[in-house]
C-alpha positions in Angstrom: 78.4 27.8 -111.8 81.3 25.6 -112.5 79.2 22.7 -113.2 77.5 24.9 -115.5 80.3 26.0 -117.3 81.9 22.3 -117.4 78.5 21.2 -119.2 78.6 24.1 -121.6 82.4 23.4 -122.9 81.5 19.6 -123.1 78.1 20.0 -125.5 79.8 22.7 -127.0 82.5 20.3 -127.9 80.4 17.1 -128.7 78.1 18.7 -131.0 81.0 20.3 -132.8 83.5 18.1 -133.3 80.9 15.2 -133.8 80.1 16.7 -137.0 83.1 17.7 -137.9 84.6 14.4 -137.5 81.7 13.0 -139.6 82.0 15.6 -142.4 85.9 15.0 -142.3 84.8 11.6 -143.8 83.0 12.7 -146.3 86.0 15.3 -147.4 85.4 19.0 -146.2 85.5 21.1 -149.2 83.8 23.5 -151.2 80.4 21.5 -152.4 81.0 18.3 -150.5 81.3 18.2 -146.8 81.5 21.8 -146.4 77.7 21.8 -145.9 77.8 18.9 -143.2 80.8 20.6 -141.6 78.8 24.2 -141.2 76.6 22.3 -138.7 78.9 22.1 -136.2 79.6 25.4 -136.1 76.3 25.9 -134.7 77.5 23.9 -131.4 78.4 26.8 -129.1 75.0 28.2 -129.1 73.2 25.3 -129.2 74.6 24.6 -125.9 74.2 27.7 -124.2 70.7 27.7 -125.4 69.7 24.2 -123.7 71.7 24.9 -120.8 69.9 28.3 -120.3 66.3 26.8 -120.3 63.9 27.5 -117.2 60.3 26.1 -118.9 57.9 28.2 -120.4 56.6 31.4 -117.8 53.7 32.1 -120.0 54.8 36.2 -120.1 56.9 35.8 -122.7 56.2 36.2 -126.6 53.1 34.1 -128.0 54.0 31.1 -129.8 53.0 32.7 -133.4 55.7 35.7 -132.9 58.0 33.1 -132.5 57.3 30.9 -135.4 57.1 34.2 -137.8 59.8 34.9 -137.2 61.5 31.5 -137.2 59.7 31.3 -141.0 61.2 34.9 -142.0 65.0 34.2 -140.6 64.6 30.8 -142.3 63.9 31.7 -145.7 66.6 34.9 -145.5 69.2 32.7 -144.1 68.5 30.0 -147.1 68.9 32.8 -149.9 72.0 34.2 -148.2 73.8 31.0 -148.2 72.4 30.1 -151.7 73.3 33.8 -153.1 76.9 33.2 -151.1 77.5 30.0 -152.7 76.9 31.4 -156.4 79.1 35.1 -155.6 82.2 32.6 -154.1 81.8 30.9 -157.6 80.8 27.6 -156.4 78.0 26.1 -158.6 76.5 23.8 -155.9 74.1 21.8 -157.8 70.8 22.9 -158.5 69.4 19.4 -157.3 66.5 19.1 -154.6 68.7 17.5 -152.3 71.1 20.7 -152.1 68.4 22.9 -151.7 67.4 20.5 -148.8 70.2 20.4 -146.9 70.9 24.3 -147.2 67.4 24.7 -146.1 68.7 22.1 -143.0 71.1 24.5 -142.2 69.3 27.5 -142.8 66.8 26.4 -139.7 70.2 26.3 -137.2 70.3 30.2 -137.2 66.7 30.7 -137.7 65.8 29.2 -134.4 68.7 30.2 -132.3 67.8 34.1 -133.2 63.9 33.5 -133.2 64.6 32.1 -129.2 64.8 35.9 -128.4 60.9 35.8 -129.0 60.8 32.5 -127.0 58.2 32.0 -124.0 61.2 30.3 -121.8 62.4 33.6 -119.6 65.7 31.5 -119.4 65.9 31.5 -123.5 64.8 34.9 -123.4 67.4 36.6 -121.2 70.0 34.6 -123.0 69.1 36.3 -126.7 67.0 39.2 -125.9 69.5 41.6 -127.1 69.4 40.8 -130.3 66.0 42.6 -130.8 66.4 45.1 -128.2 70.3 46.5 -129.2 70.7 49.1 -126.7 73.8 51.5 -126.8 73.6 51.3 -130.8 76.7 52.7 -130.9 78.5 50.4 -129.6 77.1 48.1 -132.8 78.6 50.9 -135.1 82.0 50.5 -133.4 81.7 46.4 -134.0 81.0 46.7 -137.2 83.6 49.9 -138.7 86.6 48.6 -136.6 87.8 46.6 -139.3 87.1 48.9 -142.1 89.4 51.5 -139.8 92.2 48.9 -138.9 92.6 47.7 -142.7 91.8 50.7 -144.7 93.5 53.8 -142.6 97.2 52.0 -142.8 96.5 50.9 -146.1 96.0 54.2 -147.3 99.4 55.4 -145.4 100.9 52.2 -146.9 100.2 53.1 -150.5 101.2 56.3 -149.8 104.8 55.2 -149.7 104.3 52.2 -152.3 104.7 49.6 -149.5 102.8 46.3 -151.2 98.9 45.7 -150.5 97.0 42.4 -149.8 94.1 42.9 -152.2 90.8 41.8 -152.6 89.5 39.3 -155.7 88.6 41.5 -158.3 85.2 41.8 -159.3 84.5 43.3 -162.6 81.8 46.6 -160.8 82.3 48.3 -157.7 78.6 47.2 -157.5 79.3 43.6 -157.6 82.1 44.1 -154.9 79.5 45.8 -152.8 77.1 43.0 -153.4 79.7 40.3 -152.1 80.7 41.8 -149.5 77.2 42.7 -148.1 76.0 39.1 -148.6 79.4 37.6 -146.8 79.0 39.4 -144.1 75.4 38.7 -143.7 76.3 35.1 -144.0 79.5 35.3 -141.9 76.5 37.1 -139.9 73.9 33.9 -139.8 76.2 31.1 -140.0 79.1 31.9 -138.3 78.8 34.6 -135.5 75.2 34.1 -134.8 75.9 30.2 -134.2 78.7 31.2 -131.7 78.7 34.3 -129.9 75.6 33.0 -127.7 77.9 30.5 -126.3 81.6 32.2 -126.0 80.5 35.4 -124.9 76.5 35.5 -124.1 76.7 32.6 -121.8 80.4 31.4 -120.8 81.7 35.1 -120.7 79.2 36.7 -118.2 79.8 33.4 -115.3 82.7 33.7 -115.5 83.4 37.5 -115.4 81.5 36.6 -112.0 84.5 34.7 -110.2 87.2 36.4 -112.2 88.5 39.9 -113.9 87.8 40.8 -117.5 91.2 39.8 -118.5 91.2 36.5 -116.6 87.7 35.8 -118.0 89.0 36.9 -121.6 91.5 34.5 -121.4 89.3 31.6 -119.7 87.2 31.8 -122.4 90.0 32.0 -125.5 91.5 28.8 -124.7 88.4 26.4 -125.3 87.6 28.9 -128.1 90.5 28.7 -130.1 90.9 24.7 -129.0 87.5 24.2 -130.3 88.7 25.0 -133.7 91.4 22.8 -134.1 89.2 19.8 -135.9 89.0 22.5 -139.0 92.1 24.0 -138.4 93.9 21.2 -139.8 92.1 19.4 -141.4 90.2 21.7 -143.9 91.5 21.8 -147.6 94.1 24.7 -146.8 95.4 23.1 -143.4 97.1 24.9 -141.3 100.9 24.3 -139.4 101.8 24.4 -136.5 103.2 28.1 -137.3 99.8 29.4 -139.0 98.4 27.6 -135.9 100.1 29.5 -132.9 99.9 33.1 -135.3 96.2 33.0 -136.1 95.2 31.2 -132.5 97.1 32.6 -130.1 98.7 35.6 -131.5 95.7 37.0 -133.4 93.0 35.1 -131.1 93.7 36.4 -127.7 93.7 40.5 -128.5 90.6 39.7 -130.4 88.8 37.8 -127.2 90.2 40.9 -125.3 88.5 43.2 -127.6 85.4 41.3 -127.3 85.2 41.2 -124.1 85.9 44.9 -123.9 83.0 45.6 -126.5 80.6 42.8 -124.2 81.3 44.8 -120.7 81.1 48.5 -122.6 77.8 47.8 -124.7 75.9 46.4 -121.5 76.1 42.5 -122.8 75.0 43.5 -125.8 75.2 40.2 -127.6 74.3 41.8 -131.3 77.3 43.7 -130.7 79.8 40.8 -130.2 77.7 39.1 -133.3 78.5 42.0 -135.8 82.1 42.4 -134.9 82.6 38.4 -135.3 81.2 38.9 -138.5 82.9 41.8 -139.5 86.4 40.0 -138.4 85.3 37.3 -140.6 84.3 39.7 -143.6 86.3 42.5 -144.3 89.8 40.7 -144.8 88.1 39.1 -147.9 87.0 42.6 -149.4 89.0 45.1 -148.6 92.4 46.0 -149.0 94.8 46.2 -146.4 98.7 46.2 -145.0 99.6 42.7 -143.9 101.4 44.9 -140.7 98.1 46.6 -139.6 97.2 43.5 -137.8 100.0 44.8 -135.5 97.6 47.6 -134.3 94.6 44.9 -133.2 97.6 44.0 -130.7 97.8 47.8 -129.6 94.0 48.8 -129.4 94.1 45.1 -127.2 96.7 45.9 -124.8 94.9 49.9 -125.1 91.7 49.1 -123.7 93.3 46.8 -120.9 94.9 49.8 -119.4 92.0 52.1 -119.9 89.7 50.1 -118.5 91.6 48.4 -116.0 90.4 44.9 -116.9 92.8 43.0 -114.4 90.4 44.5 -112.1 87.5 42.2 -110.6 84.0 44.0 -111.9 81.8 45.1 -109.3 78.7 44.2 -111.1 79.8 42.5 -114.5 77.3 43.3 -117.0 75.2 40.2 -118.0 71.9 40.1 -119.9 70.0 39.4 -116.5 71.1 43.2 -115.7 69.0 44.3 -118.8 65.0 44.9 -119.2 63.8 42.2 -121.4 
């Protein structure tokens, strides 16, 4: 298992910060190397899905359930990052070359989530919970746990006048429902869906294994938040060493605890992990909040450690072997 894990954090690594290097050339921005940089994000579950490869068992899906529904996440992931594009108000240019390389990217997505229909049982176990989501509920609690952490202080804020971080504004309530429904499905695709099959469906569940939820939480925020730092500063709006240690430390480990906590209580449901990512990744953008309720992620983090006792080895830590495929 260690060997495992080392391989996982090096391809995860080389894939991502190979391409982010290269894009860095090129000038990561909105419209320019933005689109080569997105490639790399796909690293994380690129290498879990290699690494989790057994050969074909022939009682898995046939091949054409697979490549229908590579074709249908394809085109669906092309028109959300198209439709993204235009509702961020970046006119990419209606050339055949950017149409191209967005339907490049589109593929990443496309056949990591299509691998749940894949004949290699290996493939399968790794992604089969994205089209069996037991324990739905657990997918409604990823999804409206930002809504409730920016929205119920914010209403107690403005309550007392305290000052709001607000969204852009969009001229109809329509328009701000379309944006935000097509950032979160591509926060969704191109974001959550390119990573949460490596942090938490393959690294999480070996090593929750040797090692206590906690432990593992941290184990597996460390390369996480690491991985980043290529973007972190050097993107357009870099960060400092302050923004840094705030958003990567401070903010990142509750947030891996509460994944982890939502992993272990939906059964390794990875769908679950996927829509909360997306959701973190979303909402901030759209909704208005209280710069202070990030204060309470902190709380519900620390919470759930003492409910569930996650300094506590796991008897049997859930792991998408455990469930039927």
């Amino acid at each position: 298992m260690k060997k495992e894990t080392w391989f996982f954090l090096i391809l995860a690594y080389a894939i991502a910060w190979l391409v982010w290097i290269t894009a860095e050339l090129f000038g990561v921005g909105p419209d320019r190397g933005e689109y080569i940089a997105a490639f790399g994000v796909a690293g994380p579950a690129l290498a879990a899905v290699f690494l989790s490869r057994r050969g074909q068992d022939g009682s898995g899906e046939r091949l054409s359930t697979r490549l229908l529904s590579f074709a249908l996440l394809w085109f669906f992931a092309w028109a959300v990052y198209i439709a993204n594009d235009r509702l961020r108000g970046i006119h990419a240019p209606t050339s055949i070359p950017y149409y191209l390389l967005v339907g490049l990217l589109a593929a990443i997505p496309a056949w990591i989530l299509s691998g749940a229909f894949t004949r290699d049982p290996g493939v399968r176990e790794l992604l089969h919970s994205l089209v069996h989501p037991d324990n739905w509920r657990w997918q409604v609690v990823a999804f409206f746990f930002w809504p409730a952490i920016l929205l119920i202080p914010a209403a107690i804020a403005h309550l007392f006048h305290a000052p709001l971080t607000l969204p852009q504004h969009r001229d109809t309530i329509w328009l701000s429902t379309a944006y935000g429904g097509i950032a979160f499905l591509n926060a969704f695709l191109f974001t959550a869906a390119l990573e949460e099959p490596g942090w938490r469906g393959f690294l999480l569940p070996r090593l929750q294994q040797r090692f206590s939820p906690l432990l593992a939480s941290l184990l597996v925020w460390f390369p996480w938040a690491l991985w980043h730092a290529p973007l972190d500063f050097h993107r357009p709006f870099r960060f400092n060493l302050v923004d840094y240690l705030l958003l990567r430390v401070v903010f990142l480990i509750p947030i891996t605890i509460i994944l982890t906590w939502l992993y272990n209580r939906s059964g390794a449901n990875l769908l679950t992990v996927i829509i909360f990512h997306a959701a973190m990744n979303t909402f901030p953008s759209v909704l208005p909040y209280y710069q202070w309720a990030y204060l309470l992620v902190i709380v519900f983090a620390i919470i759930v450690i003492f409910t569930d006792r996650m300094w506590r080895p796991q008897i049997q830590p859930p792991s998408p072997s455990s469930a039927p495929l």
